[in-house]
N, C-alpha and C positions, 0 to 999 in steps of 0.2 A: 932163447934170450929172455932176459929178466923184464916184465912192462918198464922198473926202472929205464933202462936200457934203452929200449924201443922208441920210450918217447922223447928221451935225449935228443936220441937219434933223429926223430923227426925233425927236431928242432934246426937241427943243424944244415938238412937238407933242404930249408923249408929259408925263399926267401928273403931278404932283409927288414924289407916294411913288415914283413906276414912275422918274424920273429922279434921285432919290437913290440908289436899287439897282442901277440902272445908273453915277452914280459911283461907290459907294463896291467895285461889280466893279471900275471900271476904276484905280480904285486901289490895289484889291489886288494884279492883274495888275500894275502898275507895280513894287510893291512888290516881289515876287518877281522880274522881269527885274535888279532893278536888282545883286542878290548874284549873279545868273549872268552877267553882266555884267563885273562886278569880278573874277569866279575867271576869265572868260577871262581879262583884261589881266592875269592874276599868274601865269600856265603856266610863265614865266621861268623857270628852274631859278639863276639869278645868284644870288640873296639868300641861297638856302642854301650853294650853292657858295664862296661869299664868305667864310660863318660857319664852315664844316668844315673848308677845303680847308689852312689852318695847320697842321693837326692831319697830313697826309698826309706822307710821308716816301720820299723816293728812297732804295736801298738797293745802295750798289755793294760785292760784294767782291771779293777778291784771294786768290790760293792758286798756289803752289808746286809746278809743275808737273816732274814730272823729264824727264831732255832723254832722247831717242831712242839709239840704240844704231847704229844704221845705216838707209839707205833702204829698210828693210824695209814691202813690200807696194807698191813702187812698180812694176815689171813682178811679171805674171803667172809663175806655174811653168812652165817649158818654154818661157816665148818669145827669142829669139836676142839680148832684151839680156841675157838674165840674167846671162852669164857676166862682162859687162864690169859689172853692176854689185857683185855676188859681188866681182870683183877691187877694185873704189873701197872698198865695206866692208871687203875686209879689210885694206888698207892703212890704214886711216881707224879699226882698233876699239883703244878706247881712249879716242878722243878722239870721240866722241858728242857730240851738242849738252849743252850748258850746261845746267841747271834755268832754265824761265821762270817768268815770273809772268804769271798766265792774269787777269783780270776776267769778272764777271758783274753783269747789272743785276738788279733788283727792287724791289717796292712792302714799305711797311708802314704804322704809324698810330700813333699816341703814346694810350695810355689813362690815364697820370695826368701831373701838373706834373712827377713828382721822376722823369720818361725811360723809361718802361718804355713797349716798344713790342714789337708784335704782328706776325709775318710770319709766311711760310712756311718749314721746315723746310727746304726743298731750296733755295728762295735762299740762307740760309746754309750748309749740309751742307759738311763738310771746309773752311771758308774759314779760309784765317791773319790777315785782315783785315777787319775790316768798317766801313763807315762810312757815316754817316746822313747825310742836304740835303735840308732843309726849304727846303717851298715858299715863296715864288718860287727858282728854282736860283742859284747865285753866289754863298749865303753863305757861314756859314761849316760844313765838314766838322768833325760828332763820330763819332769812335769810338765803337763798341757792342760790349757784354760779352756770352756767351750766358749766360742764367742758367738755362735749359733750354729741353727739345726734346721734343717729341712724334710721332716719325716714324708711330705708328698711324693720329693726323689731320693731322700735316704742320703742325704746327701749332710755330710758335719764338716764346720769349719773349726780348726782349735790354733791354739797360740802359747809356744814356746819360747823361752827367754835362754838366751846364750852368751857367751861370753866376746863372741865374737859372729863374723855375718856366716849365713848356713849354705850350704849347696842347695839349689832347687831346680827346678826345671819349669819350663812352662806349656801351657795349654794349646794343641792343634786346632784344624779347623775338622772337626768331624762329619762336616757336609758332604767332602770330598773326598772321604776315606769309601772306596770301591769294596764290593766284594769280592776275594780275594786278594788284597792287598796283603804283604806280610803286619802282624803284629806281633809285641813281647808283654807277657805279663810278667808282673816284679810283684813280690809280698813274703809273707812268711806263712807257707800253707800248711794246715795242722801240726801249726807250731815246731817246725823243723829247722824256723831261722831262713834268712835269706837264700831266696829261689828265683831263678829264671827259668820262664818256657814260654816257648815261639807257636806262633801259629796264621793262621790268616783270617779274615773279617768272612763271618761265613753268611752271615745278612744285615740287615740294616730297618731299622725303624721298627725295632720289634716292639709290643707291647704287652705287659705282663699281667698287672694289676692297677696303676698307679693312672689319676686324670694325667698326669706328667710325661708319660713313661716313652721315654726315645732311646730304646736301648739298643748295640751293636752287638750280635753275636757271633760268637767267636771259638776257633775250637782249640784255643791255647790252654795250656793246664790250666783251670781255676777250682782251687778247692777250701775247703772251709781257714779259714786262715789267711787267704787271700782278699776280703772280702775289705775294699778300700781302698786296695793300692791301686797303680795306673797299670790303663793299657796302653802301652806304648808305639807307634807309626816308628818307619826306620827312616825318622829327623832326630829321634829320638821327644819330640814333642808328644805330648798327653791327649790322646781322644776319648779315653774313656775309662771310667772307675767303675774296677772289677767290685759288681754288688751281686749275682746271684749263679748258679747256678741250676740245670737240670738232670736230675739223678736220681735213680731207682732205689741207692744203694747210700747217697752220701758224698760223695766221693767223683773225680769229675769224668766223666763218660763224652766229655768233645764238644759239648753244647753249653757256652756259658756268655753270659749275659753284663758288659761293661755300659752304666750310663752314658751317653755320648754327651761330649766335652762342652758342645755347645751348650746344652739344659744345665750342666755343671758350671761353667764361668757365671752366668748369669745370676746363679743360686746364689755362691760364694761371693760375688761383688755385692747382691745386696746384704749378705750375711754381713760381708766387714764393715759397711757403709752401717748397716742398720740395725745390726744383731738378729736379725729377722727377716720372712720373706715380706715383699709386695707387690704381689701383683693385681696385673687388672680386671676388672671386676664389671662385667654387662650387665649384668639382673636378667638373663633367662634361662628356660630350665628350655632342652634341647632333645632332638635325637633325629639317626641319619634318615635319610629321605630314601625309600623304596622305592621299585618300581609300582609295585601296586599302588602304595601312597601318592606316587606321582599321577597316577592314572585315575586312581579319584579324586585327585584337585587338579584333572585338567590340566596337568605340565606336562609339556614334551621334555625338560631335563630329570636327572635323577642326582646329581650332586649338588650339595649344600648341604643348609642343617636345617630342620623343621621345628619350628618354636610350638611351643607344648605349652607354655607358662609364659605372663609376665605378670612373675609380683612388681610389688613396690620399688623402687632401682632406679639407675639410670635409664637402660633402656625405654620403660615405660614411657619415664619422663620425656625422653625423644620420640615418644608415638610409635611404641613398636604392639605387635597387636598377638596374640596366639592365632597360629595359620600361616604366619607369616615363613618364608626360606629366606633367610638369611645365605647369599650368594657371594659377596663380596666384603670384607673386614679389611677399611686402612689401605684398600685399594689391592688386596690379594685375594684370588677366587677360593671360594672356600669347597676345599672337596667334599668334605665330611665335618661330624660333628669332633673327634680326635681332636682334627688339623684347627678348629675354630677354637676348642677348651686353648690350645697353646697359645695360638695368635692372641688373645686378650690375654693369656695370662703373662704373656712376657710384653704386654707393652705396659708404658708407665701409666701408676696410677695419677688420675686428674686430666688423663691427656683427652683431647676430646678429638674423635674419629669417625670419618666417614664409613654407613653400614648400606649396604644394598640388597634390601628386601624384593621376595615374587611377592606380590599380592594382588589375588584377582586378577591374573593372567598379566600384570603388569610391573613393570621396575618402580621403586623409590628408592632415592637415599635420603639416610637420617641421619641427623649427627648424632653422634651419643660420646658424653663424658662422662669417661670410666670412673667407676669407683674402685673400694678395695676389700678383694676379694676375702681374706683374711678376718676382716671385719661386720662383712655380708653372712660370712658360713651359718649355719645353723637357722638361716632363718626359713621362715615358713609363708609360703606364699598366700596371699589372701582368697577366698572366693568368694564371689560375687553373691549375696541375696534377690532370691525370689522370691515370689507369691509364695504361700503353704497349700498345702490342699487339705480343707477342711473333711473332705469327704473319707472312708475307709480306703487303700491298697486297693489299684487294680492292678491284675495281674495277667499278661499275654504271653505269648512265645514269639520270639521274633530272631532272624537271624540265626536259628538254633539255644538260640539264649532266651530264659525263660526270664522275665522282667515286673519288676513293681515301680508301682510309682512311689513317690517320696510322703512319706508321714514323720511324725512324732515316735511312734511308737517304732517303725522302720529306721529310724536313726539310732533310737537309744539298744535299738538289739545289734546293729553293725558299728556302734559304739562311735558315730559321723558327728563329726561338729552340728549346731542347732539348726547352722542357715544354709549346709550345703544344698542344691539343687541337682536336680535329676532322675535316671532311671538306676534301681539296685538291681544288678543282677543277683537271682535267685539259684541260679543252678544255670549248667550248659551242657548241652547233650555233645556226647564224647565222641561222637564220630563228626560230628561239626567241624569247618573250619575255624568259628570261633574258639573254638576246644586245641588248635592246631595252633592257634595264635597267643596261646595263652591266659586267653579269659578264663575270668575262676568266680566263682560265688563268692558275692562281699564286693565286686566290681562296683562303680559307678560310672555311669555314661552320660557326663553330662552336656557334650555336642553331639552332632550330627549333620554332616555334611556342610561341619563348621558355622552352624546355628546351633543356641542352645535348645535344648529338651528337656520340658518339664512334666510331660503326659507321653503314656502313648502312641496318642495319634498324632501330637508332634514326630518321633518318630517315623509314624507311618507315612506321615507328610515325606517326609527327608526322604523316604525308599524311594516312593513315590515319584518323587522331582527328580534324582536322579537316574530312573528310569527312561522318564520325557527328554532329558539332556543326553541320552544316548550312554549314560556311564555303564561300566561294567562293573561299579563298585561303588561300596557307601563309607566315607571316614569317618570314622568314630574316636571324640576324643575320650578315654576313657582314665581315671584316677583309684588310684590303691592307695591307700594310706595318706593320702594326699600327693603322690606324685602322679604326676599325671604324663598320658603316654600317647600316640597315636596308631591305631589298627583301621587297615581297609579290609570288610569284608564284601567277598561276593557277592553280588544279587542275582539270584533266581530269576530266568526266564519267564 
């Protein structure tokens, strides 16, 4: 007999209550095959791609390139055509090629009716022309204005005029895009015209190069060409503009990189509001807090950020001090230094915010009103004048690091402002931990154990006292170029 068969059979032997509870299982089970069923037969990606893909936009520009001077770089130094090509240049200088005109392809996406569309920064960067074609290709070309630029997220806002309102789409919530969630990327990759490929979020919060940088990766096609258009969630709503990829070869190998939508909205609202970014602006110069660093300044935490600097700024001006951890920003704990560059930079500038410094094993908070960062760049933070020392360089070893004190003649051979203070390092022996940490000759040391040092035996004081405090290490704040950084070394038993 056939199992079909058998368990018919059962059924029928089987009595009345007992063969109602067995239909009314076997109808439940029905019930639910029949919804997993139907999400198979709908995996299609068509019906969305159908509804977005209007909204996508090819992006070709054009730029003015100047023409060449001569066949320079076509033979090597010293090889035996040189001479004959030397003589063709110089009978030929003057007359240099012409100025061409260069193109370039790239993606973008239309977010309202009235043409404002969202790319990448370096699709347009220097272009004299730009113009938009909307999917399907062969209609017709509009022109697009820049109406600003965000080269920190590569992020460009432009504006087209139409004769009537445009298809767009709008912006997700990238916060709550999982990994593995499905996505689709939309663009026109090495120039082949309108393309779709699927993929899933393969992490989240990646960072590449950029203070800015909140990118989603992804292993949907992204290739050169695509660089601009959206990464799409299946609402069809926008998480992320496809801006990089990682590849041996060019070409995309499953690892690619869309800015996520949230650092994107923000960009673009102040781009159309203001034609430019603004954000908010602290005044200090930063970096994240170790565990060693925590262990010479006596903190049992290891997250926040560790102030290294405060120039001229707001900050200052709210009594914020170098030493200080900055713990809390606006009423959010700050993990790292990352997580703190964003927090200020996406709040408004002029707003004034509560900051919650460690100092000296205790809390403060300060208010500080922001300024703008935009306008702060470039600057140079001041240092503090000291005494001189009228006497010749002395010179000890300490820490592995071979040390001078500060002269005249010591600044103008390390090429140091007149009135910097401190100790120069001279050299650092290479099996040192200072050597491990990145000390280099040309260093300046000008705290210790978060006092300044202008001798020596200042210095040695510093080793000294945190030995009697029980520490296992001495913080040094130490400056290159004028940026200044913090290292905890060991102390010797």
């Amino acid at each position: 007999m056939q199992p079909k068969a058998v368990f018919m059979s059962t059924i029928t032997q089987t009595p009345l209550q007992m063969r109602l509870l067995l239909l009314a299982v076997l109808t439940l089970a029905f019930t639910l095959v029949q919804p997993l069923g139907a999400f198979a037969q709908q995996q299609s990606l068509a019906p969305l791609a159908e509804r977005i893909s209007p909204s996508v936009v090819n992006i070709t520009t054009t730029t003015v390139v100047a023409g060449r001077t001569g066949p320079q770089g076509i033979v090597p130094e010293g090889s035996p055509f040189e001479d004959f090509f030397r003589e063709f240049q110089d009978r030929n200088e003057g007359q240099g090629e012409r100025p061409r005109r260069s193109s370039a392809l790239g993606s973008g996406f239309v977010i309202s009716e009235d043409g404002y569309v969202v790319t990448n920064n370096h699709v347009i960067d220097g272009a004299d022309e730009i113009m938009i074609e909307f999917y399907p290709g062969g209609g017709e070309l509009l022109k697009a204005e820049v109406i600003g630029t965000d080269p920190n997220t590569d992020i460009a806002l432009l504006k087209v005029e139409a004769d009537g309102p445009l298809p767009f789409v709008s912006f997700g919530d990238s916060d709550i895009a999982r990994v593995g969630d499905w996505v689709v990327a939309m663009g026109n990759p090495l120039g082949q015209g309108f393309s779709v490929s699927a993929g899933i979020v393969s992490a989240r919060n990646r960072a590449l190069s950029g203070t800015y940088d909140d990118y989603l990766q992804t292993d949907a096609a992204i290739n050169r060409g695509n660089s601009g258009g959206p990464l799409f969630n299946m609402d069809g709503e926008v998480v992320g503009v496809n801006t990089a990829i990682l590849s041996p070869n060019g070409g995309s190998i499953g690892i690619g990189f869309s800015m996520a939508s949230n650092v994107v909205t923000r960009v673009v609202d102040q781009l159309k509001e203001f034609g430019e970014t603004r954000r908010g602006w602290l005044g200090v110069r930063i970096q994240d807090l170790t565990d060693d660093l925590a262990e010479s300044m006596d903190l049992e935490l290891t997250s926040g950020a560790l102030v290294t600097d405060v120039p001229e700024g707001p900050a200052r001006d709210a009594g914020m001090e170098a030493g200080d951890v900055i713990i809390s920003f606006a009423g959010n704990p700050v993990a790292d230094t990352r997580g703190l560059v964003r927090e200020v930079g996406n709040s408004p500038v002029g707003e004034t915010v509560r900051v919650t410094v460690m100092r000296a094993g205790a809390t403060q908070t300060l208010r500080v009103t922001l300024g703008r960062r935009e306008e702060a760049e470039g600057a140079v933070p001041a240092v503090a004048a000291g005494p001189d020392e009228s006497v010749g360089p002395i010179t000890k070893d300490v820490l592995g690091l071979s040390l001078t004190t500060m002269t005249d003649e010591v600044r103008t051979e390390l090429g140091l402002d007149g009135q910097i203070q401190g100790l120069a390092v001279t050299a650092v022996a290479e099996t040192s931990e200072a050597f491990e940490k990145g000390l280099r000759a040309g260093d300046i040391i000008t705290e210790a154990g978060q006092q300044s040092v202008v001798s020596i035996s200042d210095l040695e004081d510093r080793v000294t006292a945190a030995k009697d405090a029980g520490r296992k290490s001495l913080l040094l704040l130490v400056r290159r170029a004028g940026d200044p950084r913090f290292v905890a070394l060991t102390l010797s038993e």
